[in-house]
N, C-alpha and C positions, 0 to 999 in steps of 0.2 A: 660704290654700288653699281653691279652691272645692269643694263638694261635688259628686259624680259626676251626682249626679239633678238636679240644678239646674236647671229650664226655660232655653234660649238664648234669652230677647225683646228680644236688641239690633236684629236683624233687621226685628221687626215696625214697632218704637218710631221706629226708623233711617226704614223708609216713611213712617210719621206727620209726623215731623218735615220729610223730605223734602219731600213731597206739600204739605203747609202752605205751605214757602216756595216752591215751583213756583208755587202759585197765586197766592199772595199776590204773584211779581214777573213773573207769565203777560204781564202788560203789556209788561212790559220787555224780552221776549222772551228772557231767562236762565229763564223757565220751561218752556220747551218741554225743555231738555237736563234741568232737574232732574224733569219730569216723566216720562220717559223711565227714569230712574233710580232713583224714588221707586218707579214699576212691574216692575221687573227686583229691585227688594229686596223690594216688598212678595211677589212672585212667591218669592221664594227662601224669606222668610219662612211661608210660606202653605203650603209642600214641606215644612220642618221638623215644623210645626204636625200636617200629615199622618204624620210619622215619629214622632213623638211626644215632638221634643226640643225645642221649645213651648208653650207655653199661652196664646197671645194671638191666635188668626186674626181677633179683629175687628181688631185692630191692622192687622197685613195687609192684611186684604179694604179696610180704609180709607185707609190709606197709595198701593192699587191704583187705588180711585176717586178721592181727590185728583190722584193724578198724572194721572190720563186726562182730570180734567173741567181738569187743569192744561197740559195740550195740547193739548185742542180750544182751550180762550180763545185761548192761546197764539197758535195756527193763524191763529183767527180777528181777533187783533188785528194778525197779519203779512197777512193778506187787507187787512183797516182802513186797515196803514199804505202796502201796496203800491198801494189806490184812491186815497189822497190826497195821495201824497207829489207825482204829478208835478203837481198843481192847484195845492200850495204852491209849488213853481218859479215857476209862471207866475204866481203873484199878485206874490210877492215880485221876480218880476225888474220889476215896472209892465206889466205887458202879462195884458191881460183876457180871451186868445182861450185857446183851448183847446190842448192839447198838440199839436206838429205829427204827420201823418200817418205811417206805415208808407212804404217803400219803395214796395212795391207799390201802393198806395192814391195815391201821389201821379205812379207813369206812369200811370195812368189816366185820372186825373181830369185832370191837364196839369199 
């Protein structure tokens, strides 16, 4: 049986852990969702912490900034893989030209 005053820092501990693996798999693009969520606990945690049935807001507040610095990478390795995925096309089919034109782009030009 737990005791009534017992700090709740599964919450905080929950972001920590979170936020870690966001970052550590931001590559892989499974860190953007866990970043997402590592911020929604560390958030929830961080409201306890305020109420007074916590005692760990660094926890939180770090769980908060993992997850965000774990969806900007994120962000920015789906930026990474959207510039290079269609160059990889074109190498891999043998053909060294550049990705074909837009619609538009090609009644234009003829």
């Amino acid at each position: 049986m737990s005791h009534p005053d017992a700090p709740r820092n599964q919450l905080g501990v929950a972001s920590v852990i979170l936020g870690g693996l966001a970052l550590a798999t931001c590559w892989l693009l499974i860190g953007v969702p866990l970043g997402v969520v590592a911020v929604l606990t560390g958030d929830s945690a961080k409201r306890r912490v305020s109420r007074g049935e916590a005692s760990n807001p660094l926890a939180a507040i770090a769980g908060m900034v993992l997850g965000a610095v774990a969806i900007a990478a994120g962000l920015a390795a789906i930026g990474y893989y959207s510039c290079w995925i269609p160059r990889i096309r074109t190498v891999c089919s043998g053909v060294w030209t550049t990705p074909p034109l837009p619609i538009a782009e090609r009644l234009v030009v003829g």
